[in-house]
C-alpha positions in Angstrom: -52.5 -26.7 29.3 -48.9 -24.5 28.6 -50.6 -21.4 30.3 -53.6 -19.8 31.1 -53.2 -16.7 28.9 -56.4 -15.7 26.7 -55.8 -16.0 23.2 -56.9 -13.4 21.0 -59.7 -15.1 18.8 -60.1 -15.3 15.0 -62.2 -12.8 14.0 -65.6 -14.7 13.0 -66.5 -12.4 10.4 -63.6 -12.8 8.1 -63.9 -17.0 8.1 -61.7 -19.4 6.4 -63.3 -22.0 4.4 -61.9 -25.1 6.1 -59.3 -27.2 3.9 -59.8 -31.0 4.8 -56.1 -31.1 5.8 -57.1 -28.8 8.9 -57.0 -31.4 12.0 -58.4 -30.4 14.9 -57.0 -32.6 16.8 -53.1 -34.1 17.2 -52.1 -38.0 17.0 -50.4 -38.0 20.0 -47.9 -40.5 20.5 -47.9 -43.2 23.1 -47.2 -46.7 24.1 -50.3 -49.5 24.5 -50.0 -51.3 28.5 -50.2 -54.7 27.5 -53.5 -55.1 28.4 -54.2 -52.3 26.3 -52.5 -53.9 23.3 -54.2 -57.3 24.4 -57.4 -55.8 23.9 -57.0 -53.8 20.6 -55.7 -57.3 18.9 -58.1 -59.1 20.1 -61.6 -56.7 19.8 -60.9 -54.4 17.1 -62.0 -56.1 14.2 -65.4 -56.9 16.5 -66.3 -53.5 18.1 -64.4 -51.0 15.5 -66.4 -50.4 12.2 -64.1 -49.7 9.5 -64.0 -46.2 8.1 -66.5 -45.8 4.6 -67.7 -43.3 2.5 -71.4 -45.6 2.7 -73.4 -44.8 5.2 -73.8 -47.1 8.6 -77.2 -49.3 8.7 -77.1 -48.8 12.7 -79.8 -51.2 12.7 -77.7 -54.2 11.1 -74.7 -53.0 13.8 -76.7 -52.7 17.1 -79.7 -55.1 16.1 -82.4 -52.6 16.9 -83.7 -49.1 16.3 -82.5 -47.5 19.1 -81.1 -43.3 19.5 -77.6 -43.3 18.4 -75.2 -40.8 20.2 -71.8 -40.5 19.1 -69.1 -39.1 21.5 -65.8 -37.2 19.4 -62.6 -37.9 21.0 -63.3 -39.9 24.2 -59.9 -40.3 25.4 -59.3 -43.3 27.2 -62.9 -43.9 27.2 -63.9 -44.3 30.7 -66.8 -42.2 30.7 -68.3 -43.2 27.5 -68.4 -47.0 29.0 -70.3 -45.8 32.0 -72.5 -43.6 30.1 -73.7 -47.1 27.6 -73.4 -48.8 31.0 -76.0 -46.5 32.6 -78.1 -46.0 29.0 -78.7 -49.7 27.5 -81.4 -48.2 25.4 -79.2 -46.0 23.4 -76.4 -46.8 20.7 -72.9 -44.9 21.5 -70.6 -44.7 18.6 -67.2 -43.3 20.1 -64.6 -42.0 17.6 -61.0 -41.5 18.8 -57.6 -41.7 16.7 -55.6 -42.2 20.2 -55.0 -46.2 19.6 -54.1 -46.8 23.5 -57.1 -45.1 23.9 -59.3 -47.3 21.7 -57.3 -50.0 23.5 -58.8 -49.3 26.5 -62.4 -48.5 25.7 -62.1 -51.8 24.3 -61.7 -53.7 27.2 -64.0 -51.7 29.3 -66.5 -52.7 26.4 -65.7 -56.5 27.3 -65.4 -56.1 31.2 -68.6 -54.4 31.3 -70.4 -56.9 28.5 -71.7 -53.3 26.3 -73.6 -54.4 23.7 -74.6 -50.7 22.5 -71.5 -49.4 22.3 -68.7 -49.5 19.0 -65.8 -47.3 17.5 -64.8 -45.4 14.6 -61.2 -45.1 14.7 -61.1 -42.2 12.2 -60.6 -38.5 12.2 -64.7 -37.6 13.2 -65.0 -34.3 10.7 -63.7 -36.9 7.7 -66.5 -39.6 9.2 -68.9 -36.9 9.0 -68.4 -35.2 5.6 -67.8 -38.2 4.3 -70.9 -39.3 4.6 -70.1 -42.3 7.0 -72.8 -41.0 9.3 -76.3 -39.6 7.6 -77.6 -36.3 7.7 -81.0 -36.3 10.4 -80.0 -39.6 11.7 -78.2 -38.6 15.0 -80.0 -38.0 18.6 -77.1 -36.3 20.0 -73.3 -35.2 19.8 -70.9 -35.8 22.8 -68.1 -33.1 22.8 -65.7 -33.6 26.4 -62.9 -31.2 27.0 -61.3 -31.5 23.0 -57.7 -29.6 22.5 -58.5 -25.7 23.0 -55.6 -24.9 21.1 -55.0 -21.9 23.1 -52.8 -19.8 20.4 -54.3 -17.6 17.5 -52.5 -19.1 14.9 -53.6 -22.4 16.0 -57.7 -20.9 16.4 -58.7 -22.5 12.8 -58.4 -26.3 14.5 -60.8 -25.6 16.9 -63.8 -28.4 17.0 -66.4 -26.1 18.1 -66.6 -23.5 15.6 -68.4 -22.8 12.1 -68.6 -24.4 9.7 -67.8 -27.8 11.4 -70.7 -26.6 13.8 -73.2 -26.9 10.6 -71.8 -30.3 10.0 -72.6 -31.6 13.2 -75.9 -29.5 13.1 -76.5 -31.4 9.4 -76.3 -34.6 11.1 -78.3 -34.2 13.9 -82.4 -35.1 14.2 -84.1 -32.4 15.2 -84.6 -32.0 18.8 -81.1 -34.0 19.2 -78.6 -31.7 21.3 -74.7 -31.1 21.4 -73.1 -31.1 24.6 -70.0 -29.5 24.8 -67.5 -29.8 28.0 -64.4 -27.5 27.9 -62.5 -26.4 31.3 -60.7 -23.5 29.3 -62.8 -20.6 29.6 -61.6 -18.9 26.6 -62.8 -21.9 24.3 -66.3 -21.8 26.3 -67.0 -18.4 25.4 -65.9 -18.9 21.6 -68.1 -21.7 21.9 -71.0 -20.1 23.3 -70.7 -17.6 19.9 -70.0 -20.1 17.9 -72.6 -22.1 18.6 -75.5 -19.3 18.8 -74.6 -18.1 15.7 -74.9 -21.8 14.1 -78.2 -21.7 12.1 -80.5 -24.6 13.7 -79.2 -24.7 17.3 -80.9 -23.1 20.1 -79.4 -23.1 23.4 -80.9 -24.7 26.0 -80.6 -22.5 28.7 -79.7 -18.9 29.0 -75.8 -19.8 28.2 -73.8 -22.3 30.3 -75.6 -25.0 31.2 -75.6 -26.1 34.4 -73.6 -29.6 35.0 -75.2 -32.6 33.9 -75.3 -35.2 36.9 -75.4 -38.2 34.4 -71.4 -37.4 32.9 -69.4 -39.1 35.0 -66.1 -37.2 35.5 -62.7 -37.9 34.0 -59.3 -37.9 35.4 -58.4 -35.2 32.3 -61.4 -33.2 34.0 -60.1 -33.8 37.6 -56.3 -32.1 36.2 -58.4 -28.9 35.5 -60.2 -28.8 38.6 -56.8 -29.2 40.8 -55.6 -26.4 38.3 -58.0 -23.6 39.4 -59.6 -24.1 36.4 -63.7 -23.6 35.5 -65.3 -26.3 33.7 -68.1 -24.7 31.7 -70.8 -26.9 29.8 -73.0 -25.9 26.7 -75.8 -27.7 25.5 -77.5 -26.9 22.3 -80.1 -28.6 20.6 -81.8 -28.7 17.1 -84.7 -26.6 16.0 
């Protein structure tokens, strides 16, 4: 984080229809260890699925009919492998543009023998309007600490906000949830409005959820608890 100055927010009622060109995230730049490079030659083309405009037959990827959850920017992916780890019943599609990153979630995929977990190396809102992932087919979204981009001109590239909320809402099956995990409190509380004024989600609790014991906690989330800083959780689910 470059400071811990509130942003003034976009005013919600005078919305922007989104342009596809409007990233929400940034490709960071960064060099592959070489085990991280050994790993991304070596798995990709047998845990990434390619990016389509067809939707996925998870059935014919995982071999069974199991919940899919799909995590959007896992980082270096260290708690999404322990979350398949701990859930062998449930299909985890992580999508990341970060290669390194997909690197390394690749080889905790082989060290830990996952069998229900894959990638999309894609931009996630282009997977999702696309059409890569059906409408009603998904039990829940994974959202863990993405960019807050802090300033008001940067606001629009915010995940968490409408319309992309009503994609992700479009996508889900009903009674599937969205967990969000931010620790800039700013971006929590446009989240919290965001997300309560997203037709189809309830909130499960009154507003911040309490934590959830079963996310393991990432060095990224460790950073902003030696900063002073809150981490706040929202979980929402579909109605």
């Amino acid at each position: 984080m470059k400071n811990d100055t509130m942003p003034q927010e976009i005013n919600t009622e005078e919305r922007p229809s989104f342009r596809r060109e409007i990233r929400t995230f940034v490709l960071r730049s960064g060099h592959f260890t070489n085990s991280e490079r050994k790993y991304y030659d070596e798995l990709h083309d047998t845990f990434c699925i390619p990016y389509d405009k067809n939707p996925l037959d998870y059935e014919k990827i995982f071999g069974n009919k199991n919940p899919l959850v799909i995590e959007i920017g896992f980082g270096m992916g260290k708690a999404t492998a322990i979350i398949a780890e701990n859930n062998p019943d449930i299909n985890y599609i992580g999508m990341e543009v970060h290669k390194p990153g997909v690197g390394k979630l690749l080889g905790e995929i082989k060290e830990r023998n996952l069998k229900n977990l894959r990638i999309i190396e894609h931009d996630a809102m282009e997977v999702l309007a696309d059409g890569q992932i059906a409408d009603e087919s998904v039990s829940a979204f994974h959202i863990f600490f993405p960019d807050p981009w802090q300033k008001k001109r940067h606001c629009k590239r915010r995940l968490i906000q409408r319309p992309r909320t009503d994609l992700l809402t479009r996508k889900l099956l009903r009674g599937g949830y969205l967990y969000f995990v931010t620790d800039w409190l700013p971006y929590a509380e446009f989240g919290l409005e965001e997300l309560t004024a997203t037709e189809g989600l309830k909130n499960r609790y009154e507003a911040f959820a309490p934590h959830q014991e079963w996310r393991p906690e990432t060095r990224f989330e460790q950073k902003g608890l030696d900063a002073n800083r809150v981490i706040k959780e929202l979980m929402f689910e579909k109605i």
